[in-house]
C-alpha positions in Angstrom: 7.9 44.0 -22.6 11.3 45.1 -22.2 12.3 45.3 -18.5 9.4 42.6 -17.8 12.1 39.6 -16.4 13.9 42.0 -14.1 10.9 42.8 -12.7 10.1 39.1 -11.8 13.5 38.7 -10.6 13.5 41.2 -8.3 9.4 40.6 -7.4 8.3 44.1 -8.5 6.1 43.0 -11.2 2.1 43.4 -10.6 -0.4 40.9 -11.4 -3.6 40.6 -12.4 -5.8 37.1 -12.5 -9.0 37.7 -13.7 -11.6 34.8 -12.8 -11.0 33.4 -9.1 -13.3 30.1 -9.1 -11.1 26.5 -8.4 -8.4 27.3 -10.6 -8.1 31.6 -10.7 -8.2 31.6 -7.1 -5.3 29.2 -6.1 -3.4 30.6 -9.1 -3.5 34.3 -7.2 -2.7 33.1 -3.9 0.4 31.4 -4.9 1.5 34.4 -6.9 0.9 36.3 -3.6 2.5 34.0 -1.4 5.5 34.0 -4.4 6.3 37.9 -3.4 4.1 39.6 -5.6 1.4 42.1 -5.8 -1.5 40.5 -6.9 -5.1 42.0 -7.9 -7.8 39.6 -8.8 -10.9 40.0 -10.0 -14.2 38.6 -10.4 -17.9 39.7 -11.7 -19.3 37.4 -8.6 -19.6 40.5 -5.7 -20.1 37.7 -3.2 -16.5 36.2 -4.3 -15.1 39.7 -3.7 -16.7 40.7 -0.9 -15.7 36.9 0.9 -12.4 37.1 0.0 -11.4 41.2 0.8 -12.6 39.8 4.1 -10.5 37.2 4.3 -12.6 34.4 3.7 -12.6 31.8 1.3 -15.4 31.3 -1.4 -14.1 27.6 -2.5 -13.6 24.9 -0.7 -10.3 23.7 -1.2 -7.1 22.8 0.9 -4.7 25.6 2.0 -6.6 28.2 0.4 -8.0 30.2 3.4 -4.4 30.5 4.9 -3.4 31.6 2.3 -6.2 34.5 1.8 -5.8 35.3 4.9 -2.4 35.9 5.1 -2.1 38.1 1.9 -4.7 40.2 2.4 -3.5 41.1 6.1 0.2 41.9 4.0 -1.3 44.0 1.6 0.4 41.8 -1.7 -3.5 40.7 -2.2 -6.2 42.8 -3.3 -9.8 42.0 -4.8 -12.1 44.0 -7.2 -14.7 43.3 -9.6 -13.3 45.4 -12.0 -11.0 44.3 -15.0 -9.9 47.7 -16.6 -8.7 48.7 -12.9 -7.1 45.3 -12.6 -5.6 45.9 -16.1 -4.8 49.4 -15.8 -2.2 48.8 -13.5 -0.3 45.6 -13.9 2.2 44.3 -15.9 0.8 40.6 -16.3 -2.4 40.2 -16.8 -3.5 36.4 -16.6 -6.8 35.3 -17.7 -8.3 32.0 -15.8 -12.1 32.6 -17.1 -14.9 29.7 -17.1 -15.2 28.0 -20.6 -18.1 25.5 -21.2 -20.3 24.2 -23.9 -23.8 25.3 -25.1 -26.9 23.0 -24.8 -26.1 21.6 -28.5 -22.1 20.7 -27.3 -20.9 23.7 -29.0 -17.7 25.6 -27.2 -18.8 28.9 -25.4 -16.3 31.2 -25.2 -18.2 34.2 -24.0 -16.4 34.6 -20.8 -13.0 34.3 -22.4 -14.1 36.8 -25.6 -15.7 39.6 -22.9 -12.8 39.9 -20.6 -10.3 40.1 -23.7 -12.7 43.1 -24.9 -12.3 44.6 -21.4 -8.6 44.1 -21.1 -8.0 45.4 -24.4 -9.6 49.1 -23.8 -6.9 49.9 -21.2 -4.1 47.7 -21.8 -0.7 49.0 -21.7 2.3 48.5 -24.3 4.5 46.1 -22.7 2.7 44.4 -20.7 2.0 40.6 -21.0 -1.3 38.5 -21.4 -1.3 35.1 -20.3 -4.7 33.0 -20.8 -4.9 29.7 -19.1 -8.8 29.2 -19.4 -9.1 25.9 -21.6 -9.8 26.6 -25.2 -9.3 24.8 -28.7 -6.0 24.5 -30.3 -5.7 28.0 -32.6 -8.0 30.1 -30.5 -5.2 32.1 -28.1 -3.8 32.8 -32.1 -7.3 33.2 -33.3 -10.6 35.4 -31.6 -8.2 36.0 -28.4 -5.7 38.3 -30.3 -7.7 39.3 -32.3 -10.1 41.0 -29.6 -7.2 42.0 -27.7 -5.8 43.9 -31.3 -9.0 45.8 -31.8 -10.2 47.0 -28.6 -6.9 48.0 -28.0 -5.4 49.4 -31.1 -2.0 47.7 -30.0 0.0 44.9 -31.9 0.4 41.1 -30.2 4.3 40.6 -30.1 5.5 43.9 -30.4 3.4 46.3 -28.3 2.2 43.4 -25.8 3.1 39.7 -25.0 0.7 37.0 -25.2 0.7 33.1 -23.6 -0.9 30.3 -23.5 -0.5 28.1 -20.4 -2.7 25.6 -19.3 -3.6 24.6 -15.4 -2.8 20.9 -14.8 -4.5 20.6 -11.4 -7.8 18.9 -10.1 -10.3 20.0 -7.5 -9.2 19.2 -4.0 -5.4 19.1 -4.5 -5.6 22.7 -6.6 -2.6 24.2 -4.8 -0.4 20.8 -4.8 -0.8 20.1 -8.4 -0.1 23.9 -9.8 3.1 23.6 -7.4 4.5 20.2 -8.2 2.9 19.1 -11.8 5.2 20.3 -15.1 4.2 23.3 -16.4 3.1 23.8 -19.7 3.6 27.2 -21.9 3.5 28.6 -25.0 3.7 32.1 -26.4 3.3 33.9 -29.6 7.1 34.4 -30.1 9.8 34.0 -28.5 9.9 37.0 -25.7 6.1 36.3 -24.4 7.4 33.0 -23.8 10.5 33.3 -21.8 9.0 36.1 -19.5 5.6 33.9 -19.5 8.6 31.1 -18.1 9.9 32.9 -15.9 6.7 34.2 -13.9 5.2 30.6 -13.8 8.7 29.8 -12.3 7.9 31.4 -9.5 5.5 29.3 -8.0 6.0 25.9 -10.1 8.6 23.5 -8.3 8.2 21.2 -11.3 9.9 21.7 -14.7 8.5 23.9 -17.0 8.2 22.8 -20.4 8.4 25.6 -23.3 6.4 24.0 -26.3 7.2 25.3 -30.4 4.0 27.9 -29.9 0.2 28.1 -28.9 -1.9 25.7 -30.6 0.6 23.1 -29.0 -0.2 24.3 -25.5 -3.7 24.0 -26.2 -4.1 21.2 -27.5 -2.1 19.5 -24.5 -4.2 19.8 -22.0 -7.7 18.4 -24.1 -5.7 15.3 -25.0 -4.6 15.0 -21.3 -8.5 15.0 -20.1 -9.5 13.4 -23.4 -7.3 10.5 -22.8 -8.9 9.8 -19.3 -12.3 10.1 -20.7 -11.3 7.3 -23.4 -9.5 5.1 -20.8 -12.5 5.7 -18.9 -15.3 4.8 -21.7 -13.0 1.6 -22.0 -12.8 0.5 -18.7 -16.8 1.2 -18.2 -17.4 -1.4 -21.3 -14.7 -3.9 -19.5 -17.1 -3.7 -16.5 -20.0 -4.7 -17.8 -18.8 -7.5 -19.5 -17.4 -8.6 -16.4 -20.4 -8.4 -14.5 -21.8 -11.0 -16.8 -19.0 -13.0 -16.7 -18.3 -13.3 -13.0 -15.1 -11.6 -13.0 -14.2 -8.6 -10.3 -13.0 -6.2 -12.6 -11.1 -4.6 -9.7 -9.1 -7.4 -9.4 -8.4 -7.7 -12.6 -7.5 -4.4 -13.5 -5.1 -4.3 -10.5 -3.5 -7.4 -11.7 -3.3 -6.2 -15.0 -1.6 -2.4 -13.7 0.9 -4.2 -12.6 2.3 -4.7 -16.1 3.8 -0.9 -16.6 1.9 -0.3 -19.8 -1.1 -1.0 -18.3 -3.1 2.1 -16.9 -6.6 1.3 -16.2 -8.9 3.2 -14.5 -11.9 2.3 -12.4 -15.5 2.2 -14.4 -18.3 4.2 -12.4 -21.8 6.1 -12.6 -19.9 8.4 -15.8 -17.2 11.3 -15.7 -18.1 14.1 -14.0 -16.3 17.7 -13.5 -15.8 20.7 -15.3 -12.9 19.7 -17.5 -13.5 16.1 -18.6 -17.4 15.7 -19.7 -16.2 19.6 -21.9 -13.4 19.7 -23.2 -13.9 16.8 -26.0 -16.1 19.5 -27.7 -13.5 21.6 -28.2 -11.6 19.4 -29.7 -14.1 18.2 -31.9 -15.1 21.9 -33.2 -11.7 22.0 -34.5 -11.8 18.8 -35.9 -15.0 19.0 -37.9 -13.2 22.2 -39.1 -10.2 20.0 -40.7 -12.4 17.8 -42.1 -11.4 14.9 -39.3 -14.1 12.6 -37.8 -12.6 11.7 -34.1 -14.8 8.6 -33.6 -13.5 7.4 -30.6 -13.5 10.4 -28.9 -17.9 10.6 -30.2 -17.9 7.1 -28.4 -15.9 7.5 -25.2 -18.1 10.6 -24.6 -21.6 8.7 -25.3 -20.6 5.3 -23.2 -19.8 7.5 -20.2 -22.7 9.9 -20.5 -24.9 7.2 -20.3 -23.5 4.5 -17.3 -25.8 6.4 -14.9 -28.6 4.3 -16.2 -26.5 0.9 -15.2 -26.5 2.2 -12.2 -30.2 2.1 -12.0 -30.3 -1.3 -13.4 -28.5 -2.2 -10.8 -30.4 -0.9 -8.0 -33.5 -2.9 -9.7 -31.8 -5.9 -10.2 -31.1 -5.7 -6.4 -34.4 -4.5 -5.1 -35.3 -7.4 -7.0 -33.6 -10.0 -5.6 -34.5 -8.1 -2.0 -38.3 -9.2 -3.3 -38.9 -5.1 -3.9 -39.1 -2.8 -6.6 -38.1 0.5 -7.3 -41.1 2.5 -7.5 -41.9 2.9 -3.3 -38.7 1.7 -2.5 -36.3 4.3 0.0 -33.2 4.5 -1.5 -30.5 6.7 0.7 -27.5 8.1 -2.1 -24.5 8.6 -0.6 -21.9 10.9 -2.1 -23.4 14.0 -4.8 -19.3 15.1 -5.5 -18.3 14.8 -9.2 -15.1 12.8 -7.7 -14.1 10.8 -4.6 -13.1 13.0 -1.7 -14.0 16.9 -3.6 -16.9 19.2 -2.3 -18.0 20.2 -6.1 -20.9 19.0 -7.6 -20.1 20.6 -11.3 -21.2 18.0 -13.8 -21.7 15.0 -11.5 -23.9 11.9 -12.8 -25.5 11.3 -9.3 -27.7 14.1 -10.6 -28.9 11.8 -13.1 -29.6 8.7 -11.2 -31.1 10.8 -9.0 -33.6 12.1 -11.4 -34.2 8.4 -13.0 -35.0 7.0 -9.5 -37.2 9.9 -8.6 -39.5 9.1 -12.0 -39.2 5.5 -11.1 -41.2 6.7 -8.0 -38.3 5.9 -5.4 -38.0 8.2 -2.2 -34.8 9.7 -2.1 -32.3 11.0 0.8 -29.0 12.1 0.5 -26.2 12.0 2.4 -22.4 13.8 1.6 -20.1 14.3 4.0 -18.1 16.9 2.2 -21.3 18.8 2.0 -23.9 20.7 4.9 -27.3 19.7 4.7 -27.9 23.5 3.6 -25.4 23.5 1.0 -26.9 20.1 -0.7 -30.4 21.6 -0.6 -29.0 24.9 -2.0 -27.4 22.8 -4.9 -31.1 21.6 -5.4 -30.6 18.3 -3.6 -33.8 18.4 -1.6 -34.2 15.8 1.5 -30.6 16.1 2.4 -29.2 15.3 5.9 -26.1 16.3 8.0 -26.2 12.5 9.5 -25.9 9.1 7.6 -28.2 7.7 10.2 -30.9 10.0 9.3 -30.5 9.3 5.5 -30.5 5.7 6.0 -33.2 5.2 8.4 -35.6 2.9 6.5 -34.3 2.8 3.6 -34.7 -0.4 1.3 -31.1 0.7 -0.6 -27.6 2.3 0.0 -26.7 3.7 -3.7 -22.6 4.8 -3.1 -22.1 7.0 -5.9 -18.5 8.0 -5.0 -15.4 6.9 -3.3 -15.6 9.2 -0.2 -12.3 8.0 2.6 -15.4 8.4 4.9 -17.2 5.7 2.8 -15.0 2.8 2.9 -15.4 2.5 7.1 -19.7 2.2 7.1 -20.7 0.7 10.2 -22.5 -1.9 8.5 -23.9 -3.6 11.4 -25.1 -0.4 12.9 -26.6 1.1 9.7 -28.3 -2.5 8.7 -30.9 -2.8 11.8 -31.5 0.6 10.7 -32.5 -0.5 7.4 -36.1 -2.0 6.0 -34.9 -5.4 5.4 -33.8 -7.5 3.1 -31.5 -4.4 2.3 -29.8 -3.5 -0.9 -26.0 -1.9 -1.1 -25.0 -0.3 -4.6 -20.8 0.3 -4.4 -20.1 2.5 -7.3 -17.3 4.0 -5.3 -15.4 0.8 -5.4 -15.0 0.8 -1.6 -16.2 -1.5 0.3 -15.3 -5.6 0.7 -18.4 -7.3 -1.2 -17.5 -10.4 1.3 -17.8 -8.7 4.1 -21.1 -6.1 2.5 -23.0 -9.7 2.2 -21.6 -11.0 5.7 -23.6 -8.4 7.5 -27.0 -9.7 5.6 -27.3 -6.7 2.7 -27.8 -7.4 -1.1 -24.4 -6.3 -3.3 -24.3 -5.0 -6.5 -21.0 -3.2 -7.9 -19.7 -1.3 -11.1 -17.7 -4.5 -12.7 -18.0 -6.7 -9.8 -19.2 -9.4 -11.5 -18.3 -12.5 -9.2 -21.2 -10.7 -6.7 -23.8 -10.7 -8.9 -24.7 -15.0 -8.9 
């Protein structure tokens, strides 16, 4: 490793990211745009073959510039290939998909294959830096250990090794990475000054050096963890309130404004790649210390199953509209995980989808982040380019998310549209109930309880 933090001083360091979905991606532009040369790679041909041509495979800000700028320049460079990406760079960062299995066990797979394909052609003194998201103990645990014995080098002396997690959320990928405190760890204390030093390069925030790994690790689960929690909390809040009359949004704003106060908003569940996973990797290492994390069971279960309030809301309006489910046309608005983000990874309108559609409801969607096309080719059949055409006789607006291009609905145009008495569901939290039941519809709300006498 000696020689590695001149190199990033003077930008002659080479770089491989291996994995370039939401997170890889972004992470090698910005390394690119930083100076360096950069080789990513991905198994996904079509990823490759988009981006060598100067496209962009994901849909998120800045990112196509940025391709397109660094491949014309030569610093960026594509391949499917990890022992060529490996073979020739001094860095090697690994930002590979982890997930669970269908019984909520971690899969590492991705993360244990690439370190067996690093590892046959990895050169002494280079660096390894993993940033997929992992239990604490596992960078310490089957990651060097792969890299030792497909290798036949030793972790700290022949090679570095890193741990450093990506803070960032889909949409705002290349604005958090910049401007969010950086987090790293590193076997000793060599991998983790030079693993400093590169992430300096494209971080504006601080960067904070924790005592080692598992600390790392373990950082960014209790981050996600925590919102899954506050979430679970504020989804119970909101069902009380809806029996008691009160607008939770009100109340929760009202309460924010003391500062130890940090409430979220309730909703349809937690969607995403990171939040609805990650507690499972936490809890495999638990179980393994003999720990029961109850909360953590119960935050996970509460928000896995508000979908269903979501249809009981629909009924209980259909209801008062003198209809039932079963016939009814119900038009959902909004299929992204989150407000204002074209991914569908994980998202809980999946699941009120399915109910309604074995409730016998007719269902049309509507996304504007989203092509017709591209819902259908996520499996979201009847989907329209137009709101008009999703709405058009429709018993039901169901808003599953808080969409900017949600919160203006022409309500008196999309009404006369509508098969009336007429239903709107806001699970977005974004439109004025008031003004929702001034223009003659129905209102039902996540925790707006004072709409639902």
């Amino acid at each position: 490793m000696e020689g590695l933090l001149e190199k990033i001083g003077n930008q002659s360091l080479k770089i491989a990211v291996i994995g370039l979905g939401w997170m890889g991606l972004p992470t090698t532009c910005l390394f690119a745009e930083a100076g360096f040369q950069v080789i990513g790679v991905d198994i996904d041909l079509k990823v490759v073959k988009a981006i060598n041509e100067k496209r962009t495979p994901i849909a998120e800000p800045e990112i196509d510039v940025l391709i397109k700028k660094n491949v014309e320049n030569g610093r960026l460079k594509v391949t499917s290939s990890v022992k060529e990406a490996t073979a020739t760079s001094d860095a090697i960062i690994i930002v590979v998909p982890t997930g669970i299995t269908e019984n909520k066990k971690p899969d590492y797979s991705a993360v244990e294959k690439t370190c067996r394909e690093i590892g046959k052609v990895l050169q002494k003194g280079s660096i390894i830096i993993l940033e997929s998201t992992i239990g604490p103990g596992s960078t310490e645990g089957f990651v060097l250990e792969m890299l030792e014995k497909s290798s036949g080098l030793k972790a700290g002396v022949d090679f570095g090794l890193a741990y450093s997690p990506i803070r960032a959320t889909a949409g705002r990928v290349i604005r958090d990475i910049q401007n969010y405190p950086r987090i790293v760890g590193g076997i000793d204390q060599k991998s983790l000054e030079i693993a400093s030093s590169l992430f300096g390069t494209i971080v504006k925030g601080p960067i904070i050096k924790v005592k080692n790994l598992r600390t790392a690790e373990a950082i960014k689960l209790f981050e996600n963890i925590y919102r899954d929690v506050n979430i679970a909390l504020v989804n119970e809040f909101a069902l009380l309130c809806e029996k008691l009359g009160i607008d939770f949004d009100e109340a929760m704003q009202a309460a924010n404004s003391q500062p130890y106060s940090h409430l979220h908003s309730p909703g349809i569940g937690v969607g995403g790649h990171c939040i609805p996973v990650n507690p499972y990797f936490l809890l495999e290492k638990a179980e393994e210390q003999g720990i029961d994390l109850r909360m953590m069971k119960l935050a996970r279960k509460i928000n896995d199953n508000m979908y269903s309030h979501a249809v009981k809301l629909i009924a209980e309006a259909l209801r008062v509209c003198g209809k039932k489910i079963r016939r009814s046309k119900i038009a959902v608005l909004g299929v992204s995980f989150r407000s204002n983000a074209k991914e569908t990874r994980y998202s809980m309108a999946k699941l009120v989808i399915d109910t309604l559609q074995r409730k016998g409801a007719t269902i049309t969607i509507f996304d504007p982040k989203f092509t017709a096309e591209e819902l259908k080719e996520r499996g979201y059949n009847n989907s329209f380019s137009r709101i008009e055409r999703a709405i058009e006789n429709a018993d039901c607006i169901l808003i599953t998310v808080g969409h900017e291009e949600f919160r203006e609905l022409p309500l008196s145009k999309l009404g006369p549209m509508m098969r009336r008495p007429a239903a709107i569901i806001d699970c977005g939290h974004i439109l004025d109930p008031a003004q929702v039941e001034k223009e003659g519809f129905v209102y039902r709300g996540v925790g707006r309880g004072v709409w639902t006498r």
